[in-house]
SEPA-415813 format. One record per residue (C-alpha): y, z, x; residue number from 1; residue in one letter. Coordinates in steps of 0.5 Angstrom, whole numbers. Each point is the difference from the previous one (the first is absolute). Layout:
// residues N
+-------+-------+-------+------+------+
:     y :     z :     x : resi : resn :
+-------+-------+-------+------+------+
:     Y :     Z :     X :  NUM :    A :
...
+-------+-------+-------+------+------+
// end
This chain:
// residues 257
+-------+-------+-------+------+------+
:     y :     z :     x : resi : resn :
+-------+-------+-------+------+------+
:     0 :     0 :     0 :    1 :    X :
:     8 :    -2 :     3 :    2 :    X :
:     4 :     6 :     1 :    3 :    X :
:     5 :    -5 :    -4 :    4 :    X :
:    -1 :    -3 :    -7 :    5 :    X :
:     5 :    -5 :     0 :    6 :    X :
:     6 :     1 :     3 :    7 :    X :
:     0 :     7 :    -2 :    8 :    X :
:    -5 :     6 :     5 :    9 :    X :
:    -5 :     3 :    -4 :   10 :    X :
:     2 :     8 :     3 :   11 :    X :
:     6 :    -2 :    -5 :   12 :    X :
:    -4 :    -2 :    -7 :   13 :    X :
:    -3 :     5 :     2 :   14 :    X :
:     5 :     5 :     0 :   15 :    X :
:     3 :    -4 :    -6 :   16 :    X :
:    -6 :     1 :    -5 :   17 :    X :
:    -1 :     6 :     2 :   18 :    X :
:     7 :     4 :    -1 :   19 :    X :
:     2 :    -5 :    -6 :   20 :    X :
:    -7 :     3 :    -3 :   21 :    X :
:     2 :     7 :     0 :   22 :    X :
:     6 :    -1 :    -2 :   23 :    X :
:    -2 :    -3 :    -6 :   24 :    X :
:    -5 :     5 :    -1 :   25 :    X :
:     6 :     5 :     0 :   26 :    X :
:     3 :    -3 :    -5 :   27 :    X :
:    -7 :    -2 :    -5 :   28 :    X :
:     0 :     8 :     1 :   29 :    X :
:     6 :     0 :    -4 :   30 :    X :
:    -3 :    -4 :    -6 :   31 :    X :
:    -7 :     4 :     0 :   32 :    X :
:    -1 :     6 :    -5 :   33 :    X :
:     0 :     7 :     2 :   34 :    X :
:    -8 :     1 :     0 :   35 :    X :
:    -1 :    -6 :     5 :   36 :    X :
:     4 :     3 :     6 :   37 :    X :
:    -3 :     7 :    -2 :   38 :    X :
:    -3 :     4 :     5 :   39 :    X :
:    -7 :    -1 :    -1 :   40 :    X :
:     2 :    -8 :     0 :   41 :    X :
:     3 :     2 :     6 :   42 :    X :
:    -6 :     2 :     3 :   43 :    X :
:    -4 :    -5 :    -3 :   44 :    X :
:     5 :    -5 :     4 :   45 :    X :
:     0 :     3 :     6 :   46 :    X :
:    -7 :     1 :     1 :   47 :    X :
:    -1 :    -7 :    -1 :   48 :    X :
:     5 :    -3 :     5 :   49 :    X :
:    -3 :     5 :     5 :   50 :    X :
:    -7 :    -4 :    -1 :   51 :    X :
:     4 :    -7 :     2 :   52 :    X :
:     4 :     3 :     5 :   53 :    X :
:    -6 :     2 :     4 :   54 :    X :
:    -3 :    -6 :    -1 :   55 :    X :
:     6 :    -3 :     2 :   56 :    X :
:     1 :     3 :     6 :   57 :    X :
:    -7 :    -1 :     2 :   58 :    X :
:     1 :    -8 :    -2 :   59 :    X :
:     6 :     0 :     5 :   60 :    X :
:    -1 :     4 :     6 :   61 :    X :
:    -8 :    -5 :     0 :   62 :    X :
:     5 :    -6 :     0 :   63 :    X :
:     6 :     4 :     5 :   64 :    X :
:    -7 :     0 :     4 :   65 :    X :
:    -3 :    -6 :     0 :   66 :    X :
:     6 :    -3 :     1 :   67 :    X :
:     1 :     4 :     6 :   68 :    X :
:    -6 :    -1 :     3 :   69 :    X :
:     2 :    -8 :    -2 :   70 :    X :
:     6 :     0 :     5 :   71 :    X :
:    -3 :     5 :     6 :   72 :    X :
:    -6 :    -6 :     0 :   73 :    X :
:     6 :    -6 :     0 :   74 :    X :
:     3 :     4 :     5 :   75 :    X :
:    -7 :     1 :     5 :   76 :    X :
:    -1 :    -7 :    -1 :   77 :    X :
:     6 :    -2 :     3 :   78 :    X :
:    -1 :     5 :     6 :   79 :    X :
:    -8 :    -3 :     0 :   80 :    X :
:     3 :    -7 :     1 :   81 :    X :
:     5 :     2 :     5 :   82 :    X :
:    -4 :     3 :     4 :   83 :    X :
:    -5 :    -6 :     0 :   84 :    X :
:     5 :    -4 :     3 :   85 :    X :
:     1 :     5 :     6 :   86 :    X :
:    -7 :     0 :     2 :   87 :    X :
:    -1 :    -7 :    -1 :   88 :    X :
:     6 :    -2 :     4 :   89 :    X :
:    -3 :     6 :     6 :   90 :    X :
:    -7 :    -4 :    -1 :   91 :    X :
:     3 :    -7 :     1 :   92 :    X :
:     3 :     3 :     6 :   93 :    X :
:    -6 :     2 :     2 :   94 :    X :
:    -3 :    -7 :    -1 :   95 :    X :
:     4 :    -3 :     5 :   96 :    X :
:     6 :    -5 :     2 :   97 :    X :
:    -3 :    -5 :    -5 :   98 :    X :
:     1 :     4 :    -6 :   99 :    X :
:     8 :     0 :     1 :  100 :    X :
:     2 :    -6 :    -5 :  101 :    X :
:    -5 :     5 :    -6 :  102 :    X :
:     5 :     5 :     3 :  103 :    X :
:     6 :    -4 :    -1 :  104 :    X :
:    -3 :    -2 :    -8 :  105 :    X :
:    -2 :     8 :    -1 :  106 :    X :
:     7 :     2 :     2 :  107 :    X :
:     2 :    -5 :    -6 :  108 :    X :
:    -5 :     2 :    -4 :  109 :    X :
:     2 :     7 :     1 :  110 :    X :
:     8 :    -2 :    -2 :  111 :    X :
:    -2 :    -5 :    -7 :  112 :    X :
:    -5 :     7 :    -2 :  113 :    X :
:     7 :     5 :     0 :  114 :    X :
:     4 :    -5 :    -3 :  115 :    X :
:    -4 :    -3 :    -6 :  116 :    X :
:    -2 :     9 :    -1 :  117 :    X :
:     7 :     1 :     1 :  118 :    X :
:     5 :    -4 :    -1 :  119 :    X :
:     7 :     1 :     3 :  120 :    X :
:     3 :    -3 :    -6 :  121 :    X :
:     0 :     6 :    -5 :  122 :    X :
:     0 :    -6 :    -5 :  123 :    X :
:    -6 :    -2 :     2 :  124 :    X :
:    -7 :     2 :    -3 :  125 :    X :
:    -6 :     0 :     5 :  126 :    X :
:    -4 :    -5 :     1 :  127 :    X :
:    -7 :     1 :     1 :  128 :    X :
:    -3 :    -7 :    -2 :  129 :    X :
:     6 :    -4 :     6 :  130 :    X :
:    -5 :    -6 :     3 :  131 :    X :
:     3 :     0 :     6 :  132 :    X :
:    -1 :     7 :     2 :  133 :    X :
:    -8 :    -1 :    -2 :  134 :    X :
:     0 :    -7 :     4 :  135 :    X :
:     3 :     4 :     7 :  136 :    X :
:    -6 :     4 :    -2 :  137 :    X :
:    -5 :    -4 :    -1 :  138 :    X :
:     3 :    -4 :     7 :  139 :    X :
:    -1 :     7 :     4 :  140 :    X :
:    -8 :    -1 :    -3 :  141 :    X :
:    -1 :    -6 :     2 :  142 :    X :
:     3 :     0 :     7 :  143 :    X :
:    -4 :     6 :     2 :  144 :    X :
:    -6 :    -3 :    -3 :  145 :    X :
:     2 :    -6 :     4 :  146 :    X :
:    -1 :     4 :     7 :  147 :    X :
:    -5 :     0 :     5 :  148 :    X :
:    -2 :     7 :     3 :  149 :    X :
:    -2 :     0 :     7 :  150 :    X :
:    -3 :     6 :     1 :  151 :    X :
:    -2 :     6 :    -4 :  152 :    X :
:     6 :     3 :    -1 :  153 :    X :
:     3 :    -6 :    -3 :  154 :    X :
:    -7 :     0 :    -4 :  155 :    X :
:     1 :     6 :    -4 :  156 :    X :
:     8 :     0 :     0 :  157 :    X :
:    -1 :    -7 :    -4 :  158 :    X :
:    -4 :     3 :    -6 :  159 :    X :
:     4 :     6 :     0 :  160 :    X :
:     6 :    -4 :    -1 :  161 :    X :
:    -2 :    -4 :    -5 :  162 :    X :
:    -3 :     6 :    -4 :  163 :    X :
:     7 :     3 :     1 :  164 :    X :
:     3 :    -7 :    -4 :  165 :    X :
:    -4 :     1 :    -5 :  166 :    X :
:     2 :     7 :    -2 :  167 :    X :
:     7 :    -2 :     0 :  168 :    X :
:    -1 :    -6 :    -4 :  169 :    X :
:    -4 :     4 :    -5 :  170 :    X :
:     6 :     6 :     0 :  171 :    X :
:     4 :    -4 :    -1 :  172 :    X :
:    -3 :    -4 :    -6 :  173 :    X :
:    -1 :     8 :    -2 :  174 :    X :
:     8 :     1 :     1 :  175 :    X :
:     1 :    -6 :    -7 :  176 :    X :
:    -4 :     5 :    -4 :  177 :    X :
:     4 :     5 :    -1 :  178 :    X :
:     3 :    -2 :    -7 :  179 :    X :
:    -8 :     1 :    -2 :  180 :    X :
:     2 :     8 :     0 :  181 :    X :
:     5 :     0 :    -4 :  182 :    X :
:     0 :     4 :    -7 :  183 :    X :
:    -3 :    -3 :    -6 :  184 :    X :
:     6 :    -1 :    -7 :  185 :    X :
:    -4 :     2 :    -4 :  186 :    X :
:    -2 :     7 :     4 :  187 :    X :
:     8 :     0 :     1 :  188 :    X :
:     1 :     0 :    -7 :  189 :    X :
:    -4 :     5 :    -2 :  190 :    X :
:     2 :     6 :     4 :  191 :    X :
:     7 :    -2 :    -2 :  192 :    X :
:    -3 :     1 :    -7 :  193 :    X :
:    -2 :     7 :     1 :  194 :    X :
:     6 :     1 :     3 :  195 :    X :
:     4 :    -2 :    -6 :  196 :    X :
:    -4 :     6 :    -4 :  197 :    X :
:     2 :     5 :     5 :  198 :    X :
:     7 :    -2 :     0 :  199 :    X :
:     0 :     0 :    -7 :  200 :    X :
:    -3 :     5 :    -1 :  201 :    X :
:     6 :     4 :     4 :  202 :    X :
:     5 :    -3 :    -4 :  203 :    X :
:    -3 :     3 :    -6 :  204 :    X :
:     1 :     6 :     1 :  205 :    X :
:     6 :     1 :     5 :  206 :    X :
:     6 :     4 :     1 :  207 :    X :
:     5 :    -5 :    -2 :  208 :    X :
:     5 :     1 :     6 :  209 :    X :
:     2 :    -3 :     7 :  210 :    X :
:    -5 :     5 :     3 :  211 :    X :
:    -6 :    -2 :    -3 :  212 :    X :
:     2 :    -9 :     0 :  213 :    X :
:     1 :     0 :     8 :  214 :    X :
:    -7 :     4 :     0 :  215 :    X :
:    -3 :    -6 :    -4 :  216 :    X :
:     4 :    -5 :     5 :  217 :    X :
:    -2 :     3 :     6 :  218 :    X :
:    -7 :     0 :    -2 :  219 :    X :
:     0 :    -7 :    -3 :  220 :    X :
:     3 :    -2 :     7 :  221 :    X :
:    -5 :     3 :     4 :  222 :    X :
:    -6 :    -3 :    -3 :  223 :    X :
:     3 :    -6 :     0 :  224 :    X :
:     1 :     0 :     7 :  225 :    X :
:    -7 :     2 :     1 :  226 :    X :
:    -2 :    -6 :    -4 :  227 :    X :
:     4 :    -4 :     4 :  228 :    X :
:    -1 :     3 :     7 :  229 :    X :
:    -8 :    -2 :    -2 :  230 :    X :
:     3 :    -8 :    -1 :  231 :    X :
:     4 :     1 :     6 :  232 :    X :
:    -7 :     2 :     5 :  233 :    X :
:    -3 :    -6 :    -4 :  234 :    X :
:     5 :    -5 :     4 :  235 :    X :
:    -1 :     1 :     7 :  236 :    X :
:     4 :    -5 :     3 :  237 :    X :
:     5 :    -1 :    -6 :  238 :    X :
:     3 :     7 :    -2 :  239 :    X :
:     4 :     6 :     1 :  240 :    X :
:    -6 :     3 :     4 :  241 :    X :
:    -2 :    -6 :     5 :  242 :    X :
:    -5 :     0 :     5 :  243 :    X :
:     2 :     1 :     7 :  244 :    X :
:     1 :    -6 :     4 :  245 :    X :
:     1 :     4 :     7 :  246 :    X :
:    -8 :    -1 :     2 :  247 :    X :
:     1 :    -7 :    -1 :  248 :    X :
:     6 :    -1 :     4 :  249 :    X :
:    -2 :     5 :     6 :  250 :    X :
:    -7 :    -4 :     0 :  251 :    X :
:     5 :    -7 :     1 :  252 :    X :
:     4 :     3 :     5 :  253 :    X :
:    -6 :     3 :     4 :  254 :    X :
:    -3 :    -7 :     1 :  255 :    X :
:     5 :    -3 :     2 :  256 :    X :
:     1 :     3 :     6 :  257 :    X :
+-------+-------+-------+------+------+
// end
């Protein structure tokens, strides 16, 4: 699910719906009979909105977490995908002069990856489907199966190095995945459902005055932060929680040296 219905940020509709739907019902209160805002229908009420609640709690800290969990994998992979291509790089050293143009290619590869994962221009979305990038790849592949090993070292490095290529085209494939995390709408309308209950719930029977209306609001807007930081985690690379780019960069630098 977006963090954005249409121009408008969900936190906001979030926040909207829910303290419209306590003000509305501060003011049905108004026009229901005196036995339906009794006690006993006071404790009726709150008994039930306390069963959604927890269920509701339950519903979205599993989604806070998943989503967590979501971003932490997006960000390891970034590091993992660094990582390869420092140690590929050491491994073509190893192998010989021979392997200086695949370096050449490695260090273009290297480059393309930051700017299709993170583009300078903020406009910009990443690019994870960029064939340019995936043919430097498919190139570095094809240069180090090319080669002629002279001798045991050269024998192993080979394979190794191919191994390691093969792991960086499937992180990366693994990278274009990220929207497949995302929270489904139906699920996402239906907590908000049960949020709706208990906030109308809330305006049933409050106070009607300043304290108990900047309560509500504060409420509604912590929970429309919470759902909108779980869309946020869900957007590794293109919202306000972003993956860092450092590990990528600093293995750039490194093999350029």
């Amino acid at each position: 699910m977006s963090s954005f219905v249409g121009p408008v940020p969900i936190g906001v509709i979030i926040v909207a719906t829910l303290f419209g739907t306590a003000l509305l019902a501060m003011a049905a209160a108004r026009l229901l009979p005196a036995d339906h805002l009794s006690p006993e229908t006071k404790n009726v009420v709150s008994v039930s909105a306390a069963i959604v609640g927890t269920l509701s709690a339950l519903v979205v800290g599993l989604l806070i977490s998943t989503s967590s969990a979501s971003y932490t994998g997006k960000s390891q992979e970034v590091i993992q995908i660094s990582a390869n291509v420092i140690t590929l790089d050491r491994m073509l050293r190893r192998y010989g002069p021979e392997t200086q143009d695949i370096r050449v290619l490695l260090n273009r590869y290297a480059a393309a990856e930051l700017q299709d994962l993170f583009p300078t221009d903020p406009n910009q979305t990443i690019n994870l489907e960029n064939n340019r990038t995936i043919a430097v790849l498919e190139g570095l592949q094809d240069k180090i199966l090319a080669l002629t090993p002279a001798n045991d070292m050269q024998r192993w490095l080979q394979p190794q190095a191919l191994q390691l290529i093969g792991t960086m085209m499937a992180a990366r494939w693994q990278l274009g995945q990220e929207g497949v995390s995302e929270t489904p709408l139906p699920l996402l309308v239906l907590v908000m459902f049960w949020f709706i209950i208990i906030f109308a719930s809330f305006g049933l029977f409050a106070p009607r005055n300043m304290t108990a209306i900047a309560t509500i609001f504060l409420c509604s807007v912590a929970i429309g932060g919470a759902i909108r930081m779980t869309t946020e985690l869900q957007r590794p690379f293109g919202g306000l929680i972003r993956v860092s780019s450092t590990p990528l960069t600093q293995a750039l630098d490194v093999i350029s040296r």
